[in-house]
C-alpha positions, 0 to 999 in steps of 0.5 A: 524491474525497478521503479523508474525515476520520478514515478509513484509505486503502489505496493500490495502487501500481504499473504494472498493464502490468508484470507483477509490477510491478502487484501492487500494484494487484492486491491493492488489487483482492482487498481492494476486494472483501471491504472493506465498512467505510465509511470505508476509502478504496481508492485506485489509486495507479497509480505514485505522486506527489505528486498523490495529497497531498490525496486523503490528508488527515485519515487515522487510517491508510494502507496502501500495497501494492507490489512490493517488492524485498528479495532473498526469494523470488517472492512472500514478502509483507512488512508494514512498520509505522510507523518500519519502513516509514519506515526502508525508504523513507528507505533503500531505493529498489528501485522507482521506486515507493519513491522517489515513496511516500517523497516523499509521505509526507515531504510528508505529514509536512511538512503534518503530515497524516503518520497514525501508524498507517501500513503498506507491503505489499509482494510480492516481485516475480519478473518485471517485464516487459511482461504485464497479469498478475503471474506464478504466484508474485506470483498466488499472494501476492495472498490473503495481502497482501490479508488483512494489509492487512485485518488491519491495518485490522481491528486499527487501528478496534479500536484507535481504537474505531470501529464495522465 
């Protein structure tokens, strides 16, 4: 199913086999439940490639949530907007995850399908060794990394004026 036009994609990114490596994934999971907006996407981005190109076409918004490893405590949640996420993604490669999200997103700039309201947020990450489950730490963080991302999909149609 690709995103219909003029909607907002959520992204989960990670490798749900890898403890704190999934917990992407696991907050797309916490925000699935409580999205009841139509025209938000919620797409497994497992971990990410340039397959996910078409599924991402004509979006007012996008949210990706990831691990992210920025030095801060198990579980400190961090949201990157706009030119931040993209600053971090050109600058940062602390996943494999980065590396991949940031080549689709500079396809996406290429095709011109790059949305401008756009978002990365990431948990820092305590563990990543074999294990379905994120650790105690990264558990804990997925509430409020989900709520952001609800935030800013809240903030983002009151912006553009759409209707919940």
């Amino acid at each position: 199913m690709s995103a219909r036009a003029k909607s907002i994609a959520v992204v989960g990114i990670g490798n749900s086999l890898l403890t704190d490596d999934g917990a992407g994934i696991h907050t797309l999971t916490r925000f699935a439940e409580d999205n009841t907006i139509e025209d938000v996407v919620c797409l497994d981005g497992g971990t990410v490639g340039l397959a996910l190109l078409d599924r991402l076409e004509n979006l007012d918004g996008l949210v990706a949530l990831d691990a992210m490893k920025l030095g801060l405590s198990p579980g400190a949640v961090t949201v990157l907007q706009g030119e931040d996420m993209d600053a971090h993604l050109r600058n940062q490669h602390g996943s494999v995850h980065e590396v991949g999200l940031s080549d689709l997103m500079d396809a996406m700039r290429l095709r011109g399908q790059l949305p401008e309201k756009r978002a990365l947020i990431g948990i820092e990450p305590a563990d990543m060794d074999w294990g379905t489950e994120p650790t105690e730490a990264v558990a804990a963080a997925l509430p409020e990394a989900a709520e952001a991302a609800h935030q800013l999909v809240s903030e983002w149609r009151d912006e553009g004026g759409q209707q919940q």
